[in-house]
Each structure stands twice: as structure tokens, then as C-alpha cells.
MIKOLMI-777095 format. One line per field, with one value per residue (C-alpha): x, y, z. Coordinates in Angstrom, 2 decimals. Layout:
residues N
X: X:...
Y: Y:...
Z: Z:...
END
This chain:
residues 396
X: -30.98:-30.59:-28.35:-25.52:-24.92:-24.56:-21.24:-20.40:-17.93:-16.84:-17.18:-14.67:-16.27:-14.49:-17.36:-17.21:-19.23:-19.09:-20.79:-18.28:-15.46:-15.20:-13.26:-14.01:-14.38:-17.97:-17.54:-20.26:-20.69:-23.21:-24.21:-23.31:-24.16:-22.98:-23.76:-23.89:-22.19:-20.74:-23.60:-25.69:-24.19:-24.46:-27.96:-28.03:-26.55:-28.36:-31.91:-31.02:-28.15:-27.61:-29.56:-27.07:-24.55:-24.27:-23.16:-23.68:-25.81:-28.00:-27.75:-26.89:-25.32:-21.78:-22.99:-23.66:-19.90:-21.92:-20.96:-16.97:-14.77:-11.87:-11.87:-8.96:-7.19:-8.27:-10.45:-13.78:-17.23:-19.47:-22.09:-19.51:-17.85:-19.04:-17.86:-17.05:-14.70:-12.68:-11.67:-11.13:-13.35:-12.76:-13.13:-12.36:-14.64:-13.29:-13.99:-12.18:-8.91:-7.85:-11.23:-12.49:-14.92:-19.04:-19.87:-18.94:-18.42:-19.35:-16.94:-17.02:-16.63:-16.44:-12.73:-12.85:-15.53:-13.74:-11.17:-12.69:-14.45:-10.72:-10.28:-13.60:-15.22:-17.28:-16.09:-14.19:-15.01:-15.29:-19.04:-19.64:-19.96:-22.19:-24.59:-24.34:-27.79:-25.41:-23.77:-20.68:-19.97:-17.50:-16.55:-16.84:-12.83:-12.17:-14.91:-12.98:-9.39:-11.07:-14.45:-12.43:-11.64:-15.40:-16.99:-15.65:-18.40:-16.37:-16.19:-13.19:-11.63:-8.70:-8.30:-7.91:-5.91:-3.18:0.14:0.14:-3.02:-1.33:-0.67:-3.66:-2.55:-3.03:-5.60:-5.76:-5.88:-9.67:-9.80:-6.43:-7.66:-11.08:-8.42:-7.10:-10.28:-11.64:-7.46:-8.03:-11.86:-12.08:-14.87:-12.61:-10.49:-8.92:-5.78:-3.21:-5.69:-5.75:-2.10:-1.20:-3.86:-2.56:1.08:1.11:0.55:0.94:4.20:3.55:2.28:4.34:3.17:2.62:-0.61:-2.70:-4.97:-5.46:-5.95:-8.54:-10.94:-14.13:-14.63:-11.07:-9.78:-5.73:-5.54:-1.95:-0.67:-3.30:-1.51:1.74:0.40:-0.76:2.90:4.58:2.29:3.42:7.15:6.32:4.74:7.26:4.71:6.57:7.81:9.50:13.13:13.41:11.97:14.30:17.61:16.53:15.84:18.90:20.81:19.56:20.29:23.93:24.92:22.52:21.17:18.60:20.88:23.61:26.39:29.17:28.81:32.37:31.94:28.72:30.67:32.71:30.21:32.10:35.86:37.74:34.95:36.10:32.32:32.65:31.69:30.22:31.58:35.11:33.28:30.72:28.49:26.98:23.74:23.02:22.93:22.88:21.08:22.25:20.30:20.96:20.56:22.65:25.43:25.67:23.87:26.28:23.32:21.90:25.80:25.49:22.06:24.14:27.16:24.54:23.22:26.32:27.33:24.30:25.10:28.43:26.64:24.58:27.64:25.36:27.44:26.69:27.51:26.95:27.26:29.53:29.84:27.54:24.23:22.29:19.22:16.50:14.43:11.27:11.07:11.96:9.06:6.76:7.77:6.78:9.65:9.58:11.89:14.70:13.24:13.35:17.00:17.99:16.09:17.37:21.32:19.92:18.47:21.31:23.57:21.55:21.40:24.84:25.61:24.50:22.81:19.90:18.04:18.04:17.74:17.68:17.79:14.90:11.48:11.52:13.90:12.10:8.31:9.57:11.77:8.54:5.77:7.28:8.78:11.14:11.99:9.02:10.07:13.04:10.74:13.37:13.19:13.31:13.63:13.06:16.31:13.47:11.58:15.15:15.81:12.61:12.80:16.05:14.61:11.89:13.67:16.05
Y: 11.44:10.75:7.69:10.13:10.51:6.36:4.79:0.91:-0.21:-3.97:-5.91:-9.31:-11.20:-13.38:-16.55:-19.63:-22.69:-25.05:-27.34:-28.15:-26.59:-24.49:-20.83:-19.15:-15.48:-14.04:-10.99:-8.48:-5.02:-2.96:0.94:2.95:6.83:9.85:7.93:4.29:2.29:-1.02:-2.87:-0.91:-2.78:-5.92:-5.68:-4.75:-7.97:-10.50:-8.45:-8.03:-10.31:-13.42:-14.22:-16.48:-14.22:-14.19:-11.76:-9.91:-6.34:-5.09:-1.00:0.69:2.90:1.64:1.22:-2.57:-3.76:-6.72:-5.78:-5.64:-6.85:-6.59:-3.95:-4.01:-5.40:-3.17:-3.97:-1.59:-1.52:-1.95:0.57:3.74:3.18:4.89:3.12:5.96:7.30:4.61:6.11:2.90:1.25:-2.70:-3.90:-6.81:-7.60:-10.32:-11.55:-10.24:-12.11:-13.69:-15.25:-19.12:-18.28:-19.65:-18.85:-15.90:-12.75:-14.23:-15.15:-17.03:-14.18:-17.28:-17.05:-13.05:-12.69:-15.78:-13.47:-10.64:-13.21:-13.58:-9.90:-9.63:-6.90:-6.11:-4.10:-6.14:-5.76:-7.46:-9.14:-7.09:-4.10:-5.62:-6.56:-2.50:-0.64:2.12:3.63:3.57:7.68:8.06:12.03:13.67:13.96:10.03:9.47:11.00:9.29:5.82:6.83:6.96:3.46:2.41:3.21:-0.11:-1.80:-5.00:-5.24:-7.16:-4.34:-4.19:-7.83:-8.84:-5.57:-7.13:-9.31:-10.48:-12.29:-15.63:-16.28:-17.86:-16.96:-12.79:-11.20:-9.03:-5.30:-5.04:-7.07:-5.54:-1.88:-2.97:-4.49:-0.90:0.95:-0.96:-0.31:3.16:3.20:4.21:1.82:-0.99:-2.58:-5.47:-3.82:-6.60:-9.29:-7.44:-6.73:-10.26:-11.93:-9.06:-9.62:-13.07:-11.63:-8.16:-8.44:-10.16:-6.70:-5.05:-1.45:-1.43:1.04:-1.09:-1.63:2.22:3.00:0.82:1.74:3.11:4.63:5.93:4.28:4.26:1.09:0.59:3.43:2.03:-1.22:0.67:2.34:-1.14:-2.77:0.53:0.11:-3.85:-3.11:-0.36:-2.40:-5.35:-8.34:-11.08:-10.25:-12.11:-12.57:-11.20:-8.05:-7.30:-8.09:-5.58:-2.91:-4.11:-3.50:-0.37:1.12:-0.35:0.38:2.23:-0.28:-2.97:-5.66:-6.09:-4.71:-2.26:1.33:1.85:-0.29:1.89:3.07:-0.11:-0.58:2.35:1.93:2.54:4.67:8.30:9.12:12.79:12.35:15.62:15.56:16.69:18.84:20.54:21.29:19.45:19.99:16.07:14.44:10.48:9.00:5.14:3.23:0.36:-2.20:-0.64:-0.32:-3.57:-6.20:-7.25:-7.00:-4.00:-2.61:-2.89:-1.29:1.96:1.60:1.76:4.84:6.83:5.54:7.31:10.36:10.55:10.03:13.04:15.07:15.41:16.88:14.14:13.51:11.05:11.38:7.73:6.69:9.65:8.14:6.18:3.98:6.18:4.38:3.70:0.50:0.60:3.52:0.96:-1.31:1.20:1.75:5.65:6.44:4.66:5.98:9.83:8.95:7.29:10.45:13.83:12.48:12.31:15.65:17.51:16.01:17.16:21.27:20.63:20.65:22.44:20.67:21.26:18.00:14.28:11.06:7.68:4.58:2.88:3.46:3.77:6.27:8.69:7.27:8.40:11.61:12.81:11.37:11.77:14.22:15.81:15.00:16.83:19.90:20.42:20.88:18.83:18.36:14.41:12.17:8.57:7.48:6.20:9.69:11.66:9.70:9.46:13.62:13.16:11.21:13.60:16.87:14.62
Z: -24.78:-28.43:-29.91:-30.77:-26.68:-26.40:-26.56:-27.90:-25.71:-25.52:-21.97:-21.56:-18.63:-17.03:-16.50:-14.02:-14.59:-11.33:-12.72:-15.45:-13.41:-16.30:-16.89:-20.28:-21.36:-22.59:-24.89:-24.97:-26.82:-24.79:-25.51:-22.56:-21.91:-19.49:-15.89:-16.66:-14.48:-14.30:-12.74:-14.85:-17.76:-15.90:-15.51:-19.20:-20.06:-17.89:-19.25:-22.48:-24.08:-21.31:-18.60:-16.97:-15.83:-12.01:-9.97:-6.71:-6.19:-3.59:-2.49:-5.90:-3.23:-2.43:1.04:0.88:-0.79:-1.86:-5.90:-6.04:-9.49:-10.89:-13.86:-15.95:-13.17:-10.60:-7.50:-7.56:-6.55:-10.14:-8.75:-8.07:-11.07:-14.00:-17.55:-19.23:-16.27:-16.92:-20.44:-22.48:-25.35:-23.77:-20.18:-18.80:-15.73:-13.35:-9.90:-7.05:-6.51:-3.09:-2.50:-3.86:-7.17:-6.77:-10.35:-12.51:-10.59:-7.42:-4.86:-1.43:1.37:4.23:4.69:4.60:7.61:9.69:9.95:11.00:13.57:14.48:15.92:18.12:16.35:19.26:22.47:24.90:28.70:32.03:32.20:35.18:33.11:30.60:33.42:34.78:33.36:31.57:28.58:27.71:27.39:25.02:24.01:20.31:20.23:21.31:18.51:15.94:16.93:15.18:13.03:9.70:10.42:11.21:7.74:6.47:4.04:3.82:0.26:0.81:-2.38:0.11:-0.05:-3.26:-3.66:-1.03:-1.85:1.31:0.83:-0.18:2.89:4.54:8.00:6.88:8.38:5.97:5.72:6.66:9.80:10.71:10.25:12.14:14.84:15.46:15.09:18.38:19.91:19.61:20.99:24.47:25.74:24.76:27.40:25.06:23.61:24.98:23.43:20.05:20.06:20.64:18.05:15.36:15.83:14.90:10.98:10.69:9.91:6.33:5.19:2.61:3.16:-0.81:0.12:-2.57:0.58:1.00:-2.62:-3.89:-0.86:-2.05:1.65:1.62:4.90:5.31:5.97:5.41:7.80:10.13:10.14:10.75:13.58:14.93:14.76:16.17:19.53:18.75:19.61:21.79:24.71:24.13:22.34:20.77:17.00:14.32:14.48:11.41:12.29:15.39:13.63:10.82:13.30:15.63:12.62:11.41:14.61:14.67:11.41:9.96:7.87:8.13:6.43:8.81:6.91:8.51:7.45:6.26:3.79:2.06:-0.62:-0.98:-4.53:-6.28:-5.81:-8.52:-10.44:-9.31:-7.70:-6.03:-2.37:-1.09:2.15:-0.20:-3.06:-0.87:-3.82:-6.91:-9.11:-8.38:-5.11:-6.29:-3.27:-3.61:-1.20:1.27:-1.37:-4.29:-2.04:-0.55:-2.50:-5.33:-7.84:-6.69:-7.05:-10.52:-10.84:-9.08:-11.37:-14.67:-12.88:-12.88:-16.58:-17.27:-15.30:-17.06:-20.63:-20.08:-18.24:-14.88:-12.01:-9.65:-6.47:-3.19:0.44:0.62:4.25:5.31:3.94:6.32:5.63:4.73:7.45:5.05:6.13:9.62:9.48:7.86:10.57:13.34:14.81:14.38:16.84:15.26:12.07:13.21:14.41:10.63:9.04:10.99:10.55:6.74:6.77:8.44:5.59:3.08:5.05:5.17:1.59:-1.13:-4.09:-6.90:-6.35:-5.11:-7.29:-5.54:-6.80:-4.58:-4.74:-0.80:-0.40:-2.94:-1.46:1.86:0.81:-0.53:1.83:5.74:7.74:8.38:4.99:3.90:5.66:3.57:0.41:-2.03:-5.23:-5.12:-8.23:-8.92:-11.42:-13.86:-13.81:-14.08:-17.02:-18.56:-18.77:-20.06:-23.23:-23.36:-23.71:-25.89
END
């Protein structure tokens, strides 16, 4: 490979000396080609340029998780990802957030494998079966329920990916998905002991789904926590206050925030909004949301919304006292009964009337519109107010 096929692009690492206590930035301009990666340009610098960098590598394979960073502000694993995949000239190489900083790009993984200590990653049973000469048969199709969950590397990607890491009593996502990967094993008789220990913090995820995208090895974490705190309120174990007046009050008044349903569409008196339950028919159905119609700054957030509407003569519409919670977060929360309940009053509305497409004000409604049934089922064409309006600019 000739020079022509080399690249210069510019590295910003982000450096840690503990002797001085000191953070600074090292800029380096490396030549990269078709297949280098970034611990390939690691390497390259610590050979070539400075020979005190530190950082962590072992398998080259992805297999080992000892190499994560923090590229352009995303968590990754420097020997999957190629530099030139990332499609930018300067990269800023950090290390991974939510964990205490040894020097440079390595970071202290003591905290991150005390809690997986926490959930017992081994199979709980009586000692008398330990001390039976036997296997523990387990068939192909129980196997399958929980292997997607096994394949964690703990590269710890999920935990500086995770919000909810600020909290030092979090788990985290990859102890909590390892948590449910030995609840759904067969050979495991511990599921009241794992519920219990796991309930004490699963409630401080936010269900963002950072956990499940930045994982090299693909695991859904995040829906694997979900499934964890619906089998949480199923068999009864103790949950945050919080948590039960938020689904007490969803299934009262059909929203988690403890407001009465005839007031929903208090927030537009006064601005002549079509309901559709009078017009039958619109080209817009303007989803509002719990929030926009009941928190007095959300309100206003709605009212913009149908200014704009107006501006660009959209024949809008809402459903006023007929729209319900969407029941994302009650979903989230896992309880999906109350969540199927919240969702098919939703979905007979909308077969009721007859409209060209949906655009919601909150990022759960359309994430959950376009992501669970039975929303799915009605195929919908379901908008985000930023994307409507961004396509509005763009066709000018």
C-alpha cells in the first residue's frame, strides 16, 4: 500500500498524570489506512511519537473488553473500531466515564466488578445438590431463553454509557442484565434472592437504551432490565413509592401524574383546537402528551405547536379528553398489563377516526408509537413535532 492510501488524521488524548494529579490534552497527527484501528493508532503513538501513554489492550479481538474509550464522546472498544469508519479528520480519545481514572486511558474497574459480586454471578442452589455427582441438564430451548445475555465481555461500555450511573447505589446495566440472565436460567433456584437484591436500584434506570446501543456484543440490556422490574411487581417485592403512585395513577386516570382526565384538554381553552371526537376527520392528529397537557410549562410547549400548525395552515386535530397516557413509561416500568390497557383504548381511538398521520409532542409517545405493539400493528405514520417541522423548513 502506497502513501496515497494513508490518511493524516489528528488524535486529542485526553492524559492523566497521578503523580501531579494532573489533566491535560496530548495532540497527535498519525497516518492511518483502510483497517487501522484505534488501538492500532495507540500503539502507533506509544512506538513511535510517546512512549508514556498508558492504556489498556490484550485480545485485539473484542473478546477481552480490557481496551474501551470514549471516542468523540462515545463509549467503544479501540480494537473494533476502525478510524476511518468513524468519518471525521479529529478524534478525541478519552477514558470511559463513570469509573475513577489510574492514568490516561486507564480506569479503575474495582467498583464495576463489586457490583457484579453483588448479584451472585454463579448458580444458586441448596448445598445438597452441589455435593450430588451430577449435571445440571439444562435443554437447547431453556439455553436460548438467556444466552444473548451471557456473551457479556464486561467492558463496562454500558456503564459509562448510563445516566443512572451517578448514583453509586446503581448496579448498573451489566450486573443487572447478568442478574436476569441467571433469573431466566433453569438450573438456578435463586430468583426471590435476585429479585429482592435488584429491586433495591433498578428503578433509577431511565430506559434511555444508551446501555443497549453502545454494546459491542449487542445485548438489550435495557429491555432486559424492563423485563426484570415487570417480574418485580408481578410477584409483589417491595418498590418505591414513587413507582406505585405513578402506576396507581395511570390506571385511575390514565395518567402517571395524578391529574383527573377531564381536565386533559384544560391547556387549550379558549384556542378553538378541533377535537376529533366532533370533526371525525383531519390530515393531522396532534398527539399532546401527559406532560403538555397538564404541566403549566409543558402547556406552552403545546400552544407553540399549534401556532405553528396554524402558520403553515395544517388541518390539525386532537383527541381532548379521549387521549390517554401512551403508557411508555408505565411499559418501561413493567407493568405491561396496565400498559396494554393505556395502549388498545389509544389504538381503538385512532381506528376510530380517520387521519393522515400522528405528531406528538414527547419523545415517548412517538419512541413507543413506533417501537411496541399494538401500536406497531396499525403501521402509522408517526412524527416527532421537531422532525414534522424540520421537513417543513426543508421543502420551504
Amino acid at each position: 500500500m502506497n502513501s496515497k492510501s494513508e490518511k493524516n488524521i489528528k488524535f486529542k488524548i485526553q492524559r492523566f498524570d497521578p503523580e501531579k494529579d494532573k489533566q491535560y490534552i496530548s495532540i497527535y497527527t498519525v497516518p492511518v489506512r483502510v483497517g487501522t484501528t484505534i488501538l492500532d493508532v495507540l500503539l502507533y503513538v506509544k512506538d513511535n511519537l510517546d512512549g508514556t501513554l498508558t492504556f489498556r489492550h490484550q485480545c485485539r479481538m473484542g473478546q477481552c473488553g480490557s481496551c474501551g474509550v470514549i471516542l468523540n464522546g462515545k463509549p467503544m472498544l479501540a480494537c473494533y473500531t476502525q478510524v476511518l469508519h468513524l468519518g471525521v479528520d479529529t478524534i478525541k480519545i478519552e477514558p470511559l466515564t463513570n469509573l475513577p481514572v489510574i492514568k490516561d486511558l486507564v480506569v479503575n474497574f474495582d467498583s464495576f466488578f463489586k457490583k457484579h459480586a453483588k448479584i451472585e454471578p454463579i448458580l444458586i442452589k441448596a448445598e445438597d445438590t452441589f455435593k450430588k455427582i451430577t449435571e445440571f441438564i439444562q435443554i437447547p430451548s431453556d439455553l436460548k431463553k438467556y444466552w444473548d445475555k451471557a456473551i457479556c465481555i464486561k467492558c463496562a461500555l454500558c456503564n459509562a454509557s448510563c445516566p443512572a450511573e451517578i448514583d453509586p447505589k446503581f448496579l448498573g446495566p451489566s450486573s443487572l442484565t447478568a442478574n436476569y440472565r441467571f433469573i431466566l436460567d433453569t438450573r438456578d433456584d435463586g430468583n426471590n434472592k435476585r429479585l429482592k437484591n435488584s429491586s433495591e436500584s433498578i428503578w433509577l434506570c431511565t430506559s434511555c437504551n444508551s446501555c443497549t446501543i453502545n454494546c459491542p456484543k449487542e445485548i438489550d440490556c435495557s429491555t432486559a432490565l424492563t423485563e426484570e422490574r415487570s417480574l418485580i411487581i408481578e410477584d409483589g417485592i417491595l418498590f418505591p413509592k414513587t413507582v406505585k403512585e405513578a402506576l396507581d395513577s395511570a390506571f385511575k386516570y390514565y395518567n402517571p401524574i395524578r391529574m383527573p382526565s377531564r381536565k386533559r384538554k384544560d391547556w387549550s381553552i379558549n384556542l378553538n383546537i378541533k377535537d376529533l371526537s366532533i370533526v371525525k376527520e383531519t390530515r393531522v392528529l396532534y398527539f399532546v402528551g401527559c406532560l403538555s397537557s397538564y404541566d403549566d410549562r409543558n402547556k406552552e410547549i403545546a400552544k407553540c405547536i399549534t401556532k405553528i400548525f396554524r402558520k403553515m395552515e395544517v388541518d390539525f386535530a386532537t383527541l381532548g379528553n379521549d387521549e390517554w397516557c401512551c403508557g411508555d413509561h408505565i411499559l418501561r416500568l413493567g407493568e405491561k398489563g396496565l400498559f396494554e390497557m393505556l395502549a388498545e383504548h389509544n389504538v381503538s381511538m385512532f381506528k376510530k377516526y380517520t387521519f393522515d398521520s400522528i405528531v406528538t409532542t414527547s419523545p415517548h409517545c412517538y419512541y413507543t408509537f413506533v417501537n411496541d405493539k399494538p401500536y406497531t400493528d396499525l403501521e402509522m405514520k408517526v412524527k416527532h413535532y421537531s422532525q414534522f417541522i424540520a421537513e417543513a423548513l426543508k421543502k420551504g
